[in-house]
C-alpha positions as CSV (number, residue, x, y, z in Angstrom):
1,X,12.8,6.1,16.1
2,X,10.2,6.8,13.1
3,X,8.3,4.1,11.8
4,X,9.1,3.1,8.0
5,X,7.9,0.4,5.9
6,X,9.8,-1.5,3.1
7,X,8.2,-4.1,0.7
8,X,10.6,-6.9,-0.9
9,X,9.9,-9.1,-3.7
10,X,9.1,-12.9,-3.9
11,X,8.1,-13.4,0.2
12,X,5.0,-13.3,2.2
13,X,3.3,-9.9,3.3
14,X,3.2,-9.2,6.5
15,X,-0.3,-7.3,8.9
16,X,-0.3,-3.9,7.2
17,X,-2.2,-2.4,10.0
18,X,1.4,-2.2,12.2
19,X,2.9,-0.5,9.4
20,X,3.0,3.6,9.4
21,X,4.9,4.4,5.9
22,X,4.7,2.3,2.3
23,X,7.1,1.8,-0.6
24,X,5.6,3.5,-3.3
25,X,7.8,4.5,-6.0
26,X,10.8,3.5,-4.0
27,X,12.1,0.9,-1.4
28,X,11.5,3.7,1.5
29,X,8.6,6.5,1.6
30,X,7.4,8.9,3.7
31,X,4.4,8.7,6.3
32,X,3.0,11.5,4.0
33,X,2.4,8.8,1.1
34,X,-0.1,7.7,3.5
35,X,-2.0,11.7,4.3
36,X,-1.6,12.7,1.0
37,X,-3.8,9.9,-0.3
38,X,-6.1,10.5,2.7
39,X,-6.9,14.0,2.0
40,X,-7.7,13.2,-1.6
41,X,-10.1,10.2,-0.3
42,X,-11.6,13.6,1.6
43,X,-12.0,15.5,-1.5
44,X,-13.4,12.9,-3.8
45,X,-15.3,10.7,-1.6
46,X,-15.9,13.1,1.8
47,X,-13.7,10.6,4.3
48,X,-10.8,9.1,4.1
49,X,-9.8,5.2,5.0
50,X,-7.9,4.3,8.2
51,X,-4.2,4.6,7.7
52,X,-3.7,0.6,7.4
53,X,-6.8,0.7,4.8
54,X,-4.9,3.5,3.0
55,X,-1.4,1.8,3.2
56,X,-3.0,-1.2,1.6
57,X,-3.8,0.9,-1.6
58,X,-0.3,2.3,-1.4
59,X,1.0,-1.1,-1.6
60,X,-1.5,-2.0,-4.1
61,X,-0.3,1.0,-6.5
62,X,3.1,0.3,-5.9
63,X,2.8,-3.1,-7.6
64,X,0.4,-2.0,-10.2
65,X,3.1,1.2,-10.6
66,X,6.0,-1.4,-11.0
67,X,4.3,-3.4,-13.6
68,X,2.8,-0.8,-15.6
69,X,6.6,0.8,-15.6
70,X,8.3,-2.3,-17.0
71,X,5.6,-2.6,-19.5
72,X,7.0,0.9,-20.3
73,X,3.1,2.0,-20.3
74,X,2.1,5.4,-21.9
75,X,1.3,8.4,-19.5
76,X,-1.4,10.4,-19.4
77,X,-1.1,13.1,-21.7
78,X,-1.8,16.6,-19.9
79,X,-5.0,16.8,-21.4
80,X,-6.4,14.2,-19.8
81,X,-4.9,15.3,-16.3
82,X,-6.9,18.9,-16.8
83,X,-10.0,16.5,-17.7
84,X,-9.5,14.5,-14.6
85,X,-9.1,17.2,-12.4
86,X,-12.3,19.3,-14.4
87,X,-14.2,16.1,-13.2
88,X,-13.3,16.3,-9.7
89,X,-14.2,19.9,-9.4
90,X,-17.7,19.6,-11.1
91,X,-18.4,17.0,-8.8
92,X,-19.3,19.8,-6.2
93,X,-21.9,22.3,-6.7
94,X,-19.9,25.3,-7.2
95,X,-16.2,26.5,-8.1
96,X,-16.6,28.0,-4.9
97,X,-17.2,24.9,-2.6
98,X,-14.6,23.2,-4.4
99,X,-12.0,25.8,-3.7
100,X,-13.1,25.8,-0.1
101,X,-12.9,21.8,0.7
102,X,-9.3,22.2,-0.6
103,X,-8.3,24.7,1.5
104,X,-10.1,22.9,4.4
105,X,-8.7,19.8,3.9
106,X,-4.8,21.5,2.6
107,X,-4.6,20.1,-0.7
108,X,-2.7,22.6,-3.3
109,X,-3.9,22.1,-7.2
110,X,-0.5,20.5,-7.8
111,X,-1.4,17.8,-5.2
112,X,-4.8,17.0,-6.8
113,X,-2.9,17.4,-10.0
114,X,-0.7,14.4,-9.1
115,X,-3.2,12.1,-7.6
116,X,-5.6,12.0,-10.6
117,X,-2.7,11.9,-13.1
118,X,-1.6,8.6,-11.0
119,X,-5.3,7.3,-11.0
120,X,-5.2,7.5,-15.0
121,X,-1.8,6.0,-14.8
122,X,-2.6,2.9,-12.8
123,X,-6.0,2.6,-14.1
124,X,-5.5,3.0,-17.5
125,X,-2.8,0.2,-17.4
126,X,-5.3,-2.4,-15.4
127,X,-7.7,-1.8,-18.7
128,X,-5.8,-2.6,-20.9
129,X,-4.4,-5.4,-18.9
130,X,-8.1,-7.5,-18.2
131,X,-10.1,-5.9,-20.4
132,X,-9.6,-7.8,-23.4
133,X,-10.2,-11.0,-21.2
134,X,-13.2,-9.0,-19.3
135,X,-16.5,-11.4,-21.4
136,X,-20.0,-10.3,-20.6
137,X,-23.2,-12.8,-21.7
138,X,-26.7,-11.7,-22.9
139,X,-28.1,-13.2,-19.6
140,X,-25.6,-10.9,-17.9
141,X,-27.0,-7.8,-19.5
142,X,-30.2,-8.7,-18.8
143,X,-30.1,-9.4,-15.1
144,X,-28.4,-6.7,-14.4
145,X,-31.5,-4.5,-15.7
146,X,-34.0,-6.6,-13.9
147,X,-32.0,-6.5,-10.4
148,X,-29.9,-3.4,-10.8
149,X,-31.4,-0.7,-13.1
150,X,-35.5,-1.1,-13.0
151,X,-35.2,-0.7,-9.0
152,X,-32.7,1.8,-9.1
153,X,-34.8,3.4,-11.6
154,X,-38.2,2.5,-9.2
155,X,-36.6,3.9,-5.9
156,X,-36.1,7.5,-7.2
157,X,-39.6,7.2,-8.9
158,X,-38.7,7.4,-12.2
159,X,-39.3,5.4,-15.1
160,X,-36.8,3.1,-16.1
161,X,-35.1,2.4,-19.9
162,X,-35.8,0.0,-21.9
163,X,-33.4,-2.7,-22.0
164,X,-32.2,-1.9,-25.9
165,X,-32.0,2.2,-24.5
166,X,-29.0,0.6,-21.0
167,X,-27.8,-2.0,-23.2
168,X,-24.3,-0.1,-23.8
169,X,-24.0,1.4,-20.4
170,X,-24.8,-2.2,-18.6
171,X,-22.5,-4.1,-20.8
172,X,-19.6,-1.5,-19.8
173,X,-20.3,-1.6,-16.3
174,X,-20.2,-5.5,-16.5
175,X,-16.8,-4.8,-17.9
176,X,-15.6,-2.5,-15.4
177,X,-16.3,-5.3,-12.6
178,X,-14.9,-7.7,-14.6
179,X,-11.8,-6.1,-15.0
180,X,-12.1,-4.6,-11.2
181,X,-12.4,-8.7,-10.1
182,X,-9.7,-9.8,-11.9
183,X,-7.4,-7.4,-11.1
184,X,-8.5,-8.1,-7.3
185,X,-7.2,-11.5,-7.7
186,X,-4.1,-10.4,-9.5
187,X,-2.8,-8.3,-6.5
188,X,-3.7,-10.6,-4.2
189,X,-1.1,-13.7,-5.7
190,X,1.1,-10.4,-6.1
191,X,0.8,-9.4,-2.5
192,X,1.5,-13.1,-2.1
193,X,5.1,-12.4,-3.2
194,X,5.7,-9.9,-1.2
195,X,7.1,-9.0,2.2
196,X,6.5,-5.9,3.6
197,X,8.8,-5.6,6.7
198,X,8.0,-2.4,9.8
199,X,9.5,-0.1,12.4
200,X,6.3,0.9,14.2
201,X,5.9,3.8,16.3
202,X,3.3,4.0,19.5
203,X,-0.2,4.9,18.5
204,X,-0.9,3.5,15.1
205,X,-4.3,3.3,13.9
């Protein structure tokens, strides 16, 4: 019998590692939820999580997908899809090795298409969510220069910027794991809530 995966409401999760397929945007989905994110982890990041790692994020978007739904959140528009997708591909050296990796790894445009228009989706809703409470302190700034951007900066042999010149771009990257902490601790009482119950099949990673 093929392994499936269902998630409830209001119970306790269950070890994600026996499970095979995740609820995404429905009770049941397929075991290629779970490839389909995996080849895009090859594109973007050059290796893709275990399947249990990668059904954890499916469950992960599947809450965040829910919530952002019933907030009736706005979509990306299509512009900023074709942005997404112009950032991935100029994250390789040529139009050519990004054409290649696709078709090594057997991801269509369509595919890629998808995936980054989700990524806005989910992401753009977890901004707005813990931004506004996202607070960042003048000491915060400044020791993330002296511990994170002056040896960055010294390891490449370079000069680094004057605090005043990485004021903006530290104070948004304190935001960023602000709201990337918070919404950590929002999916884990959320995951807390949930059950997610299996029908395994031999051999899962």
């Amino acid at each position: 019998m093929p392994s499936s995966c269902l998630v409830y409401p209001r119970t306790s999760i269950r070890d994600p590692r026996q499970c095979r397929k995740s609820s995404i945007a429905s009770p049941r989905a397929s075991l290629s939820d779970i490839h389909a994110l995996g080849r895009y982890q090859q594109l973007v990041e050059g290796k893709a999580e275990s399947d249990s790692q990668i059904l954890d994020r499916l469950i992960d978007q599947w809450i965040v997908r829910n919530e952002a739904d019933t907030a009736q959140f706005p979509r990306p528009s299509d512009a900023d899809i074709a942005a997404g997708v112009e950032r991935v591909q100029k994250s390789f050296t040529s139009a050519g090795e990004f054409a290649t990796r696709k078709q090594q790894i057997g991801l269509t445009d369509e595919e890629i298409k998808t995936m980054v228009g989700a990524q806005l989706y989910l992401g753009n809703y977890l901004d707005s969510r813990f931004r506004p409470s996202a607070k960042v302190e003048p000491k915060d700034v400044q020791e993330f220069y002296e511990k994170a951007v002056v040896p960055r900066a010294q390891e490449r042999g370079q000069t680094a910027p004057s605090l005043d010149a990485a004021r903006d771009y530290i104070h948004e990257a304190l935001i960023q794991r602000s709201i990337n902490e918070q919404a950590d601790r929002w999916l884990g009482e959320s995951r807390s809530r949930l059950r997610v119950e299996k029908f395994l099949e031999a051999g899962v990673k």
